[in-house]
C-alpha positions in Angstrom: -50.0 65.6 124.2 -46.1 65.7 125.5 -45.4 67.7 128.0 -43.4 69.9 125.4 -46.1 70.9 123.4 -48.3 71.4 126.3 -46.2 74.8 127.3 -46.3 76.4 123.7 -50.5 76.4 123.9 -51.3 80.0 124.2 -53.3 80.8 127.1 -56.5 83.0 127.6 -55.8 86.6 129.9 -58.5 87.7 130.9 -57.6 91.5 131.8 -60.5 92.7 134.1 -61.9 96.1 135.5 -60.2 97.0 139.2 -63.1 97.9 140.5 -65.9 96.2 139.0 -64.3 92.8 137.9 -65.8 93.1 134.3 -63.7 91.8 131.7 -62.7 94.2 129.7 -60.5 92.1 127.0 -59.3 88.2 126.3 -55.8 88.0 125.1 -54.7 84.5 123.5 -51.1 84.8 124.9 -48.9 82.6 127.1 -48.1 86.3 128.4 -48.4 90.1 128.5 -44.5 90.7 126.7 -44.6 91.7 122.9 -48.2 91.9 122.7 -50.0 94.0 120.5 -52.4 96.1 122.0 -52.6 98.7 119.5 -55.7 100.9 120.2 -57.4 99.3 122.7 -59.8 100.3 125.4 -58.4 99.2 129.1 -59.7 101.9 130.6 -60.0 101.1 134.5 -58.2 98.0 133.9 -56.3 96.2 136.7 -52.8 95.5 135.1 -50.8 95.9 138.3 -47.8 93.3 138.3 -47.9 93.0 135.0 -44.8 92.6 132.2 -46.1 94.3 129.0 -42.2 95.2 128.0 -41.5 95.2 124.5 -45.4 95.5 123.8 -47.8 97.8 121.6 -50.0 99.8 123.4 -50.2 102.8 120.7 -52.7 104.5 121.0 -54.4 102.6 124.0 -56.7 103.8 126.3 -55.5 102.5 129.9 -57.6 105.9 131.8 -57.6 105.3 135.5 -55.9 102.3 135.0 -54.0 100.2 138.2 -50.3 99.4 136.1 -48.8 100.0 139.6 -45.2 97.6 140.2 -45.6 96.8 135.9 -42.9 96.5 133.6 -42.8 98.7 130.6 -39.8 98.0 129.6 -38.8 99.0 125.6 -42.5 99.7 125.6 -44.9 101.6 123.0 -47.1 103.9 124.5 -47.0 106.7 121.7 -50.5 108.7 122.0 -52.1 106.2 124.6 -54.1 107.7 127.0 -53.0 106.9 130.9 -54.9 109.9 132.7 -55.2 109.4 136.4 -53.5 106.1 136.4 -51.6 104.4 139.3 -48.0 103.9 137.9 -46.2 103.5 141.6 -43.4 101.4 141.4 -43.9 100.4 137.4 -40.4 101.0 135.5 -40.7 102.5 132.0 -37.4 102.3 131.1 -36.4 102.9 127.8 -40.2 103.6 126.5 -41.6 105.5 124.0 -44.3 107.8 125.6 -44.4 110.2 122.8 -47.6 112.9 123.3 -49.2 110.2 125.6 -51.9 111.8 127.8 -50.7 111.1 131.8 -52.7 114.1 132.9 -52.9 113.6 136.6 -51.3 110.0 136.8 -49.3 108.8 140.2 -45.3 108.6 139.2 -44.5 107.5 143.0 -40.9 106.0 142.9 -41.9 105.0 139.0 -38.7 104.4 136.6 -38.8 106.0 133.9 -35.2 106.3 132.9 -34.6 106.6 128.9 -37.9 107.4 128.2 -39.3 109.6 125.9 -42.2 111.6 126.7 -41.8 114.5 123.8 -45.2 116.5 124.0 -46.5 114.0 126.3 -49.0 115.7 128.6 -48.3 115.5 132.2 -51.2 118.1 133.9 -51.0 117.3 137.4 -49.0 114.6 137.5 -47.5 113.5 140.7 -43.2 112.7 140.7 -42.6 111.6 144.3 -39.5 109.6 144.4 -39.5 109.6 140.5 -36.6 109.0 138.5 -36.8 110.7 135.3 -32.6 110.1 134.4 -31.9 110.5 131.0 -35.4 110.9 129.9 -36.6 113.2 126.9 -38.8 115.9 127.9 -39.1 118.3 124.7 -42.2 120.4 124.7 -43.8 118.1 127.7 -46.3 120.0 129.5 -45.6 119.6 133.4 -48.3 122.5 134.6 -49.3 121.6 137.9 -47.2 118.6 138.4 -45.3 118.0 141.8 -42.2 116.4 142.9 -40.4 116.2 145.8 -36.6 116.3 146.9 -36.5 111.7 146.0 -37.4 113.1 142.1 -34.6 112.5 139.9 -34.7 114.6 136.8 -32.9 114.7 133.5 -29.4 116.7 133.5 -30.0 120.2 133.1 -33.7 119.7 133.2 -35.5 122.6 135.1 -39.2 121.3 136.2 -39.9 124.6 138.0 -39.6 126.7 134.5 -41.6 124.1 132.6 -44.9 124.7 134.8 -43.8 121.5 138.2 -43.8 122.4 141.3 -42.0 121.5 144.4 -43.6 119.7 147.1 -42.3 121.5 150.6 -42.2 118.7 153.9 
């Protein structure tokens, strides 16, 4: 086999739990970009570092997940389900996060510029150092979030009247 051809064979991903190392789900895939992963359970999974832009997670269910330092970017996550997940450092840019459920996920210094998070559930979600610039927040519900004075938010975008609280130093 030329060398040529050797490099278009799609390897196997194994995507494993964080904690427990149990595979969770085998992806035939040179790589993470463009996949589809339309309705899957990763709940727990360790995707940190990962580059899933332009991919199909609707509907996915990444709970607890580690997608800390990923890349989202042009990403579907319309209805997934990323409760108490470790975003820190991912960037979202320009995702589709439509009524995603991110109840109680970490948003430390996360990018999530252009997104759009319309009725996206965001219960005690943490903002430290987020930047939220440009993103769509219609009908999002921020009760009990936090942010501090690093969180950018959208232009004329109030957190405190839509349930967020500042952190005081």
């Amino acid at each position: 086999m030329s060398m040529s051809t050797s490099r278009r064979v799609p390897a196997l991903i194994e995507i494993k739990h964080k904690t427990t190392g149990e595979l969770l789900y085998l992806v035939e895939a040179r790589n993470l970009m463009g996949i589809d992963l339309t309705g899957v359970v990763l709940a727990g999974a360790n995707l940190s570092r990962q580059n899933l832009s332009r991919a199909n997670l609707e509907g996915a269910d990444l709970q607890e997940a580690d997608l800390s330092f990923s890349m989202f970017y042009n990403t579907r996550l319309v209805r997934a389900k990323l409760c108490r997940c470790q975003l820190q450092g991912a960037s979202f840019h320009s995702s589709e996060l439509i009524e995603a459920d991110l109840s109680e996920a970490n948003f430390y210094h996360t990018n999530l510029v252009l997104c759009d998070l319309t009725r996206a559930v965001l219960v005690g979600a943490k903002f430290l150092g987020a930047d939220l610039t440009g993103t769509v927040l219609t009908d999002a519900n921020l009760q009990g979030a936090t942010f501090d004075t690093e969180t950018v938010w959208p232009a004329g975008f109030d957190p405190l009247a839509h349930g967020a609280s500042r952190l005081t130093e």
